[in-house]
C-alpha positions in Angstrom: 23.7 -23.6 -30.5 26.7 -26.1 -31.0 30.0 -25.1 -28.7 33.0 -26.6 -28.9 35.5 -25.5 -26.1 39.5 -25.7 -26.2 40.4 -26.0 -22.8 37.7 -28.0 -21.5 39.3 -29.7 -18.3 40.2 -26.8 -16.7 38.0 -26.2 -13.6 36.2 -23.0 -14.4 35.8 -24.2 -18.9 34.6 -27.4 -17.5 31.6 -25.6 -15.4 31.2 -23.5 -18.1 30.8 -26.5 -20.2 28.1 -28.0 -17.6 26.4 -24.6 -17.9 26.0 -24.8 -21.4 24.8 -28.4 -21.5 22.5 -27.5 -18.9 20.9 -24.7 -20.8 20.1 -26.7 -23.7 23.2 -26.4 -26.3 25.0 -28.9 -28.1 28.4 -28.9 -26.1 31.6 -30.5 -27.2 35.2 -29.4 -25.8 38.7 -30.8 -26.2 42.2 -30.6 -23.9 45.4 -31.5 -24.2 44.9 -33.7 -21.0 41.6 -35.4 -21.2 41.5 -37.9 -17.8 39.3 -38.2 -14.4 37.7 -36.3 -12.7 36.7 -33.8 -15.0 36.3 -36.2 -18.1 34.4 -38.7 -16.3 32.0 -35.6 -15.3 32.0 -34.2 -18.9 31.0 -36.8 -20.1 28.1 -38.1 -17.9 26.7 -34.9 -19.1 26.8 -36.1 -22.6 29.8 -34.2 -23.7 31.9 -35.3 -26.4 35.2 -34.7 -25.7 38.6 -35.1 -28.0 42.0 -35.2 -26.3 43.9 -32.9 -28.0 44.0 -29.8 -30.5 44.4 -31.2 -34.1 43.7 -28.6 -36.6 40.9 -30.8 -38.1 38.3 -30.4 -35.2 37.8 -26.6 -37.8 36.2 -29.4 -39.4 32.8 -29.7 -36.5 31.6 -26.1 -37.6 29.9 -25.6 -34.1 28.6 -22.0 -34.0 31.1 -20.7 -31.9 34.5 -21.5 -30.2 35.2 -20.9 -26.6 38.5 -20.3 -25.9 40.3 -21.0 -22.7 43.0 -19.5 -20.8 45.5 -22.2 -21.3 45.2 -21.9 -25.2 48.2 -20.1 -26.5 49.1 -18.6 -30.3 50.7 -21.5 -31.7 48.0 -24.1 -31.0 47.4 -25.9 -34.2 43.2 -25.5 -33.5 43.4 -22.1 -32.6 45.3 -21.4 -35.5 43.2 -22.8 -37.8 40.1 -20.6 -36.2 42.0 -17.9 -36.8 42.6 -18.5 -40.5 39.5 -19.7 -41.3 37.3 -16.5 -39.7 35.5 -18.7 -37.4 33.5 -17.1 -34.7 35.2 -17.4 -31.2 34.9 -15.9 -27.4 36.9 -16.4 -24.0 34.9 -18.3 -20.9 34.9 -15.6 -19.1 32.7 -13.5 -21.9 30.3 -16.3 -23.2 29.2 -16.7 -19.3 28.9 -13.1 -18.9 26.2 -12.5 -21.7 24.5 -16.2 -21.7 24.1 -16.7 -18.2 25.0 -13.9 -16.0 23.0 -11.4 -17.9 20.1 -10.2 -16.0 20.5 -11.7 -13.1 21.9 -10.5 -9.1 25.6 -11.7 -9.3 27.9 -12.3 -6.3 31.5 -12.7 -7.0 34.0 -13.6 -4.5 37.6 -12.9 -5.5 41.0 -11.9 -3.6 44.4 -14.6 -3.4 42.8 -16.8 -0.5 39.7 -18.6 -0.2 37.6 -18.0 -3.2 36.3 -21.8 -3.5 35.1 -22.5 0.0 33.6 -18.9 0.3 31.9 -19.4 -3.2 30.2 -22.8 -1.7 29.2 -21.1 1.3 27.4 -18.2 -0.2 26.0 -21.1 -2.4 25.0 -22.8 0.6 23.4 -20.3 2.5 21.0 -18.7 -0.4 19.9 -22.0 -1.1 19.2 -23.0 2.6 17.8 -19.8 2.4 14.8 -21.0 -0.1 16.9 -18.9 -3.3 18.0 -21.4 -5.4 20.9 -19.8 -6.8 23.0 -21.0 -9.8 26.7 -21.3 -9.3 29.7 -21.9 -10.9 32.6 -23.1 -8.3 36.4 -23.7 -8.7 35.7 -26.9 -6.6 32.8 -29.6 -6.1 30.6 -28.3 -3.0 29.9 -31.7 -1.3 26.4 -29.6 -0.2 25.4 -30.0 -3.9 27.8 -32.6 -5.5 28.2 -30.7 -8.8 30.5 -27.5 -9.6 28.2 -25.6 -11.5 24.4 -25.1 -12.1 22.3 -22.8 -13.5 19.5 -22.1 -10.7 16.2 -21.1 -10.9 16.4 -18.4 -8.5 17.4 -14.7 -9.3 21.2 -14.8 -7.3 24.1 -16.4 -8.8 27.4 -17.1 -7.4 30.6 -17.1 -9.0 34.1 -17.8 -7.8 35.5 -14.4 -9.3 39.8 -15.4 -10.5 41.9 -12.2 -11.1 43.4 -14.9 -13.7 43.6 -13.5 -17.5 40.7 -14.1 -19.4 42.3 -15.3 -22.9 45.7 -14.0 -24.6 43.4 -12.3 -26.7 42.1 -10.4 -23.4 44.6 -10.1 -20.5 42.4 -8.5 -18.0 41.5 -10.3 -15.2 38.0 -13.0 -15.6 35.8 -10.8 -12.9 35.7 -7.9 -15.2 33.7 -9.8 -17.1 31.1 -10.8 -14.4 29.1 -7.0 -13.8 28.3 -8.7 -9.8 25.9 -6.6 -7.6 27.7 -8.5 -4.6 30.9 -8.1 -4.6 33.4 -10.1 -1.8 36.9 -8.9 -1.4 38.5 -11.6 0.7 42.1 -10.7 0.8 45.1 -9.6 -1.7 48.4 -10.7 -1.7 51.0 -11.1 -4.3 50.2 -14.4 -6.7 50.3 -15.8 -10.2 53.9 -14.6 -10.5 53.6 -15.9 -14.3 51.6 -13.2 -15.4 51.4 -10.2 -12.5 55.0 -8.7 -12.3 54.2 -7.3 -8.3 51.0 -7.0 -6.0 50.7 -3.3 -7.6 49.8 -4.9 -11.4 47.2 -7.2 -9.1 45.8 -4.7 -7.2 44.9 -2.3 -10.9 42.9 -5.0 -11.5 41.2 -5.3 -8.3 40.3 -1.4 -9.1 39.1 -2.4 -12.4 36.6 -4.6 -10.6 35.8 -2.1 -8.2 35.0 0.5 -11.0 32.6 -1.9 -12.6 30.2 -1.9 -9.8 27.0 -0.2 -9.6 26.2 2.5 -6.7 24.0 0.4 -5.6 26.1 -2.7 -5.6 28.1 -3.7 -1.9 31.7 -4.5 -1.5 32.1 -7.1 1.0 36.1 -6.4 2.5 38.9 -7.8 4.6 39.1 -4.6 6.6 43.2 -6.7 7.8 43.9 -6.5 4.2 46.2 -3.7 3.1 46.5 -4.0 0.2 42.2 -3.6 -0.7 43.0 -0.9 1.4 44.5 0.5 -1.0 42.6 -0.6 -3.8 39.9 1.0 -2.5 41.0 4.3 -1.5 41.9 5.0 -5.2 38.1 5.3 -5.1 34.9 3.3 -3.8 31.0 4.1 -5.5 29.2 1.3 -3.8 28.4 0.6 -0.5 31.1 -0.8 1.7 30.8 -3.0 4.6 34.1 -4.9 6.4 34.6 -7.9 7.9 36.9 -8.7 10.2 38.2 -10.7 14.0 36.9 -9.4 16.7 38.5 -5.9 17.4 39.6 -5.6 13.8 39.5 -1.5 13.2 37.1 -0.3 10.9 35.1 -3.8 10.9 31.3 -3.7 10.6 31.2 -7.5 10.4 33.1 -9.4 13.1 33.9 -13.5 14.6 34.6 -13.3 18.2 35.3 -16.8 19.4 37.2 -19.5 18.6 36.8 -20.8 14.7 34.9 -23.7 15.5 32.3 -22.1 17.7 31.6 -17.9 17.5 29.6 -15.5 17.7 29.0 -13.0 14.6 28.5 -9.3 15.5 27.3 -6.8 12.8 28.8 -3.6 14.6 28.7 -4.6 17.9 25.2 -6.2 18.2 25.4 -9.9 18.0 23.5 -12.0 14.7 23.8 -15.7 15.5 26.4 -18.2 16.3 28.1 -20.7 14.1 29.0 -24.0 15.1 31.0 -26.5 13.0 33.5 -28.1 12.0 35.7 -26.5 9.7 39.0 -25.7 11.6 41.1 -22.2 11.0 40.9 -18.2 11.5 40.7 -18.1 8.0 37.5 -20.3 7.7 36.1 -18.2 10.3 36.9 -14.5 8.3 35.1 -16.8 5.3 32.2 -17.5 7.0 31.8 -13.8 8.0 32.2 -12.7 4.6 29.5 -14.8 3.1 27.0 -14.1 5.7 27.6 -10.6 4.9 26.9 -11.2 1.0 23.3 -13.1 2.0 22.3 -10.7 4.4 22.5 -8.3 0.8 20.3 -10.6 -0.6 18.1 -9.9 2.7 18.8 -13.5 4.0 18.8 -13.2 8.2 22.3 -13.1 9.4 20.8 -15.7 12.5 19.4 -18.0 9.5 22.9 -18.1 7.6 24.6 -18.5 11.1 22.3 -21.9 11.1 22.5 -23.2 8.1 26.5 -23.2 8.3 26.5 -25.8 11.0 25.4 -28.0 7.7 28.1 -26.6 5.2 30.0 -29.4 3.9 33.7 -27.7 2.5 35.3 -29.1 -0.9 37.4 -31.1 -1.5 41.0 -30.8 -0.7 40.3 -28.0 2.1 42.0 -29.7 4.8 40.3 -33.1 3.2 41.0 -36.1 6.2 41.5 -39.0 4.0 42.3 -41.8 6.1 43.6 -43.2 9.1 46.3 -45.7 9.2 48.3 -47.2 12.5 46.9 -44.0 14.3 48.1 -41.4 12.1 45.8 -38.9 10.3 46.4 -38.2 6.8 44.9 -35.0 5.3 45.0 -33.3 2.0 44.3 -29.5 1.4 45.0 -27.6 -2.0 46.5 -24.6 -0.1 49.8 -23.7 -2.2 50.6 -20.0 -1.2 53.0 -19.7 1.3 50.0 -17.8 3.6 47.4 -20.1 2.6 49.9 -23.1 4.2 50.7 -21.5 7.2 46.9 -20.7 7.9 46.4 -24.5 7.1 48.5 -25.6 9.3 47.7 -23.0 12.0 44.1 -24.4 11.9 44.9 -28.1 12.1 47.5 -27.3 14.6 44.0 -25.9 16.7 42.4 -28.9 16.3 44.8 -31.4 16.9 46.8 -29.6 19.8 50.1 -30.7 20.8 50.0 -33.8 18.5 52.8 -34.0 16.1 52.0 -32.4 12.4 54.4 -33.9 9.7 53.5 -31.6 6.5 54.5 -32.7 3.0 54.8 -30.1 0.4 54.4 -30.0 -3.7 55.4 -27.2 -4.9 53.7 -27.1 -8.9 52.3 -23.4 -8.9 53.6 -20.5 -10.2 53.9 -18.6 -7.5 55.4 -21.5 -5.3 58.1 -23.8 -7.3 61.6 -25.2 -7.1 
């Protein structure tokens, strides 16, 4: 089958792309901003990309078009699909039915920490002997690609409450049917498309209203707001994660982030040490280990194997040292994802000075 997707850059289109390639179809893709990273790794693949969306790429008659979120009414190619009757279907849907059909998905989701939660869940099944396939909103440095297809049964997908298409406005994870299912947190975000947290947590329910009986919900038991979400109603099983002496908890950390000890009510599993830096690192940790254990992976085994998790990139990324100062990058562009950031590298560095330089280019966060 020959796909040619508009939107291909973007982070989760370009894994999709990979995923494509990967299974064997013909995949080409254009953007309006073609340019490195994600062209150069498109294109090692042997995918043809166009910068762009003339009207006359109609003209490649690839069996279907796959349509990303970015592409608007008014774009000159998605116009001319649309007049011409071509066949055409959002990301999200095309990796529903092609790839995650039939097989045990976990999907992480909430505001904070999707990406380096996805790679540890990753990391853990496949330490774990599972090869899973994956699609990541990042580069895992464990595996040095964003998406694959696996040969095991698991596969793990960074789950964005995003809008599929503008031809489908719920959020991507509806599409994704996961058996696994990680709630990491909720707060109010994408401020171009969610009028309040209330719209974001609907579609949090929606998610939650997918899942099987049989299916578990892994959940910030701090988080109020999937508090909420989930007492409008709850079929699967439940387990919580939380710090130690968070109520309500099943799973908790107790110990600094760097070095603790993980407790599945009360009775302790294993102990992680590494270097990631941050409470927030620590409730992520938790929350995979959680997820494996549903895939029957030992809690102890996934406490091991994160001493060898590698984060990606931009996740409090050091760069460089010049004249004795330490320069680091992180994506973090919430206002709670910066304070945890800078909470975290505050614990590490101590009572050194932090001078923190701030782009704000996000919806949620700009001037």
């Amino acid at each position: 089958m020959h796909l040619h997707i508009l939107g291909i850059c973007g982070t989760f289109m370009g894994g999709v792309a990979a995923l494509a390639k990967e299974a064997g179809h013909r995949v080409t893709g254009c953007d309006a901003n073609v340019y490195p990273p994600m062209s150069t790794q498109l294109q090692s693949l042997g995918i043809e990309l166009t910068a762009g969306y003339d009207a006359d790429q109609l003209a490649l008659r690839p069996d279907l078009f796959v349509i990303g979120n970015a592409v608007t009414r008014g774009n000159p190619l998605m116009e001319a699909i649309l007049n011409d009757g071509a066949r055409f279907t959002s990301g999200p849907q095309w990796l529903a039915e092609h790839v995650l059909h039939g097989r045990h998905v976990l999907a992480v989701a909430g505001t904070h920490g999707k990406t380096t939660t996805t790679s540890m869940l990753a990391w853990l099944l496949q330490a774990a002997g599972r090869e899973p396939g994956f699609l990541v909103g990042g580069v895992p440095q464990n595996f040095g690609v964003s998406a694959r297809l696996g040969t095991g049964r698991a596969f793990v997908v960074e789950a964005d409450e995003y809008d599929t298409a503008f031809f489908d406005k719920r959020s991507k994870f509806v599409h994704y049917g996961p058996r696994t299912a990680v709630l990491n947190n909720l707060e109010y975000d994408h401020a171009d498309i969610f009028d309040d947290l209330g719209a974001i947590e609907r579609q949090f329910h929606h998610l939650v209203r997918t899942l099987p009986a049989q299916a578990r919900i892994v959940s910030n038991a701090g988080a109020a707001a999937l508090e909420r979400v989930l007492a409008q109603g709850c079929w699967s099983t439940l387990q919580r994660f939380g710090a130690a002496g968070q109520p309500g908890a099943d799973w908790q950390a107790e110990g600094e982030p760097h070095d603790f000890v993980v407790r599945l009510r009360g009775a302790v599993q294993g102990r992680v040490r590494w270097g990631l830096a941050g409470v927030h690192n620590q409730l992520n940790a938790l929350a995979a280990v959680a997820a494996a254990e549903h895939l029957g992976v030992p809690p102890a085994q996934s406490c091991e194997a994160l001493t060898q998790f590698q984060n990606v990139r931009r996740r409090l990324e050091l760069r460089g040292v010049a004249h004795g100062v330490s320069v680091y990058d992180d994506f973090a562009h919430h206002p709670t994802a910066i304070a945890t950031t800078v909470d975290g590298l505050r614990r590490r560095v101590g009572a050194a000075r932090i001078l923190a330089v701030f782009e704000p280019r996000s919806n949620t966060m700009k001037l």
